[in-house]
N, C-alpha and C positions, 0 to 999 in steps of 0.2 A: 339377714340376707333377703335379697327383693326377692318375690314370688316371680317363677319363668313366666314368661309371657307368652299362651296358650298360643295365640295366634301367629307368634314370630315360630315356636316350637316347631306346628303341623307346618309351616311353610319350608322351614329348615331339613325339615324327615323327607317330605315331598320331593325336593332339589336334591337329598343324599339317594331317593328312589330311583328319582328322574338319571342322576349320573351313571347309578347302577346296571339301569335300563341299556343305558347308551353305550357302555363298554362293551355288553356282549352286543349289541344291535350299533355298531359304529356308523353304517350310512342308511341307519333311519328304515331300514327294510326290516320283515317278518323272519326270524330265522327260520323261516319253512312256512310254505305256502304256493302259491298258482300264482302264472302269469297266461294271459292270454297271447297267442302267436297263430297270427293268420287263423281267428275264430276259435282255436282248438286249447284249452288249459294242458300248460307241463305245470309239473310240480318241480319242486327244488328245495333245498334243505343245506344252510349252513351250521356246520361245525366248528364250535372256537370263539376266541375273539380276540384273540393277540394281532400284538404291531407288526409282526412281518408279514412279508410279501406275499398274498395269499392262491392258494391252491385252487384250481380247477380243473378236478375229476369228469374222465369221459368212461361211461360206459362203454361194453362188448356188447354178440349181438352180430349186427344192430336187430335192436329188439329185447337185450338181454338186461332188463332194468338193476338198477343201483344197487339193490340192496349188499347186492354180496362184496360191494365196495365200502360199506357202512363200519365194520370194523376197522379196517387199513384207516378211515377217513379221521373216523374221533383221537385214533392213535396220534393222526400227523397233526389234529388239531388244536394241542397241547401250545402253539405258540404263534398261529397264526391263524385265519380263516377257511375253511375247506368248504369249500361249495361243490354239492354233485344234485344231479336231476335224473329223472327216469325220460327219457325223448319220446315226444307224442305218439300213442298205439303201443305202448308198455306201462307196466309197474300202474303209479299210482296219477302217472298222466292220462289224459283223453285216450280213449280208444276208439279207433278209426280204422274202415276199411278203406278210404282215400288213397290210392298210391302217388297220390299229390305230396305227401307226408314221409313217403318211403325213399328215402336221397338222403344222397352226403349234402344236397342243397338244402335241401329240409333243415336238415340236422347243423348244416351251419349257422344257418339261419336263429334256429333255436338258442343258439351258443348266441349269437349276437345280440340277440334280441334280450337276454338272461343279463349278460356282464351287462348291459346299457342298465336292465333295469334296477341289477344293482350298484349302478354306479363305480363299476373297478375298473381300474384303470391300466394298471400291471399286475402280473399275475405268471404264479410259474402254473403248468401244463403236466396232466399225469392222461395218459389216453392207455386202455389196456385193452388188445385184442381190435377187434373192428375199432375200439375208441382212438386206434395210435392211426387208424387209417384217417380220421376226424379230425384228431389234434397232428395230422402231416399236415391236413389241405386247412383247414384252421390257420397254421403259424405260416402258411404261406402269403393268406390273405395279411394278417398282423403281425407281422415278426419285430416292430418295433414295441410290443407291446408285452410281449413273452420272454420271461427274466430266464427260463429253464424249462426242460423240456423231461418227463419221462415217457418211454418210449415202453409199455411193459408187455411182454409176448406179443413183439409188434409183426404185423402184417404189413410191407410197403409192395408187395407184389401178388396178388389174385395167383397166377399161373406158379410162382415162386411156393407159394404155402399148398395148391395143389398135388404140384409134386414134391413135396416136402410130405404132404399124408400118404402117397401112395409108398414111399421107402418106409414111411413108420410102417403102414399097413404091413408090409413085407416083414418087419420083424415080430411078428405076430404068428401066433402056432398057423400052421398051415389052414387047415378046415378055417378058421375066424379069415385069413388072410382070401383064400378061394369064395368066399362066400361075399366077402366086400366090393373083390374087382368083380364077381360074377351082377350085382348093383349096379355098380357103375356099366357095365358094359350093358343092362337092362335085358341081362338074362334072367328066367324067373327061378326065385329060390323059395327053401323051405322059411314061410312067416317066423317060426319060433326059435330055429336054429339062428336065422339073420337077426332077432333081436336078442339072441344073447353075444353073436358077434359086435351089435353096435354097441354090448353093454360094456365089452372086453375093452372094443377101442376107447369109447370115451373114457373109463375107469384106468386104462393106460396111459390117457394122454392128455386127461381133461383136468380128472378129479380124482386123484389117486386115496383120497383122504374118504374111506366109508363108514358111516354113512356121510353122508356130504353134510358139512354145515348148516346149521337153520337160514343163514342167508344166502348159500347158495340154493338151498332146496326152494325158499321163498321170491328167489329171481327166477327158476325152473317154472314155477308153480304162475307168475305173472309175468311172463314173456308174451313178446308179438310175435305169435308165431307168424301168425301171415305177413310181417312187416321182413322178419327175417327169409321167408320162405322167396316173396319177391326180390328182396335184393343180393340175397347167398344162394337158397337152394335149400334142399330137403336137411344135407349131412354136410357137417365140415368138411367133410374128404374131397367134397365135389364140390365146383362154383358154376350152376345154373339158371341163375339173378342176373339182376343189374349190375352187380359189382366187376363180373366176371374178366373186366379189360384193365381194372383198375391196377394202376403200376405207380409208384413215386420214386425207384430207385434211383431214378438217374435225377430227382429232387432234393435227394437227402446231403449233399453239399452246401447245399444254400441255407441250409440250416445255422444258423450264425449263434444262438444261444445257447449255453451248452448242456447237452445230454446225457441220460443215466438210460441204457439200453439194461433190462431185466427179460430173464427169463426161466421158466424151470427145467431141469436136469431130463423130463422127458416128456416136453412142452411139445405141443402142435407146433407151434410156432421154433422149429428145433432150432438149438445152441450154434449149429453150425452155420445156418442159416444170418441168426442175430448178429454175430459174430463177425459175421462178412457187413451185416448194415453199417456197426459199429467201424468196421475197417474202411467205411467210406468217410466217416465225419472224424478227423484226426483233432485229438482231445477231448472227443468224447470217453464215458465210462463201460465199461459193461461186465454184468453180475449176472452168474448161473447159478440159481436155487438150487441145493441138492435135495434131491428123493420127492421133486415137486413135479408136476404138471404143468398144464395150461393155468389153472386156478391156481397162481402159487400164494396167495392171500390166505388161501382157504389149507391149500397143505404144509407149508410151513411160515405161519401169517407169521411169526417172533423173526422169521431170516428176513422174509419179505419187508417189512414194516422198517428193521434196522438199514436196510440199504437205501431205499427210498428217506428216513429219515438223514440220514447221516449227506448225503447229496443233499438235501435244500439246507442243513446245516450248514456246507461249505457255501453254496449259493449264498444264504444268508449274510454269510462273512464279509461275502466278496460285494456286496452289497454294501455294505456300511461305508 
């Protein structure tokens, strides 16, 4: 038998490396790394490397970085590409006190600047919380380019999800509920009492799951607060930012791709509320997580994960 030929050998292993490479990194990008956008580095981080039609995750917030999106993501990326990034002045992005940076223009901007630099070209859409507010005015700019939409614990109305906390508020023992509108009305209360009432709401209506996730605790622990605090306000309950005018409902028609509306059983963002968004886009989907929150990832990620799977599943089909 002829002796291999050293040299054909390493060139042969080389090009099986070289292919290997290239499957999980299909357009030639870092699966995680920086991009520079107007001076300032995001980060970004792909999951996956399958053929189908790949995913891009929007954070909450705004300010509330990715991590706690990190589990949902590897799960969905079992067949396709899942891209998410933390938005300049959170997580493992630049941090900046610029409110040049603090906008759904910003933040568009950000998203444009990402797919260009990775090269994607269709792409279904997962926005959760502030990110459905993102991924609305997002698919209004590109809707030819958005195969599917999820819509999760979405917010299309500032004034709508306001008064949507002050009814939660009100199913809250009395003392927690007195002490909240006494806040908002900026009468003064007791410091210790009002931070075990905010602990009440958010653990009733955020993060029912304690202690909370290591990824949500690790978005908690690297938020913008000041990015959030400019464009919401102190508390979810209230909107005294930038955002505070923002409305899409009379938007959600135009919506031509089709939608998977998610929510939890006793989400900020309440079921009755979802409900009605979903009642305007006729054929879209909508799923209520039981015994979940705002974070329905985080308290029941196996319900969460199947509904959102099972929807780009059918997408997929309808794709082929």
């Amino acid at each position: 038998m002829r002796p291999p030929d050293l040299k054909r050998t390493l060139t042969f292993l080389c090009l099986c490396c070289l292919c290997i490479a290239c499957r999980h990194e299909p357009t030639g990008k870092p699966a995680e790394g920086f991009i520079t956008v107007s001076g300032k580095k995001l980060w970004y981080k792909i999951y996956g490397s399958g053929d189908a039609t790949p995913l891009l995750m929007l954070h909450g917030g705004p300010g509330f970085p990715s991590y706690y999106l990190s589990p949902l993501a590897a799960r969905l990326a079992t067949e396709r590409k899942v891209i998410v990034f933390d938005q300049i002045g959170c997580g493992r992005s630049e941090r900046t006190t610029d409110t040049a940076f603090m906008s759904i223009e910003s933040h568009l901007a950000q998203v444009d600047s990402l797919l260009s630099y990775l090269q994607v070209k269709e792409y279904y859409l997962y926005g959760h919380s502030y990110g459905t507010m993102l991924a609305m005015d997002h698919y209004l700019k590109h809707p030819q380019s958005i195969k599917g939409v999820v819509f999760a614990s979405p917010c299309m109305s500032t004034l709508r999800w306001v008064k949507d906390a002050d009814t939660l508020a009100g199913l809250l023992p009395d003392s927690t509920r007195l002490l909240l509108r006494q806040y908002i009305r900026k009468e003064k209360t007791d410091p210790v009492k009002f931070a075990k009432a905010i602990d009440t709401y958010y653990s009733t209506y955020y993060n029912r799951k304690q202690p909370v996730p290591k990824e949500v605790d690790s978005s908690i622990k690297n938020s913008g607060d000041n990015m959030y605090e400019h464009m919401w306000g102190k508390y979810d309950f209230e909107c005294t930012g930038t955002l505070s005018a923002y409305n899409r409902i009379n938007d959600l028609p135009r919506v031509k791709a089709p939608v998977l509306f998610t929510c939890g059983e006793f989400d900020a963002a309440r079921p009755a509320t979802v409900k009605y968004y979903h009642s305007l886009l006729p054929g879209s989907t909508f799923v209520v997580i039981p015994n979940a929150g705002h974070g329905t990832m985080g308290d029941q990620p196996g319900e969460d994960y199947k509904n959102v799977h099972l929807f780009l599943q059918r997408l997929d089909r309808q794709e082929r």
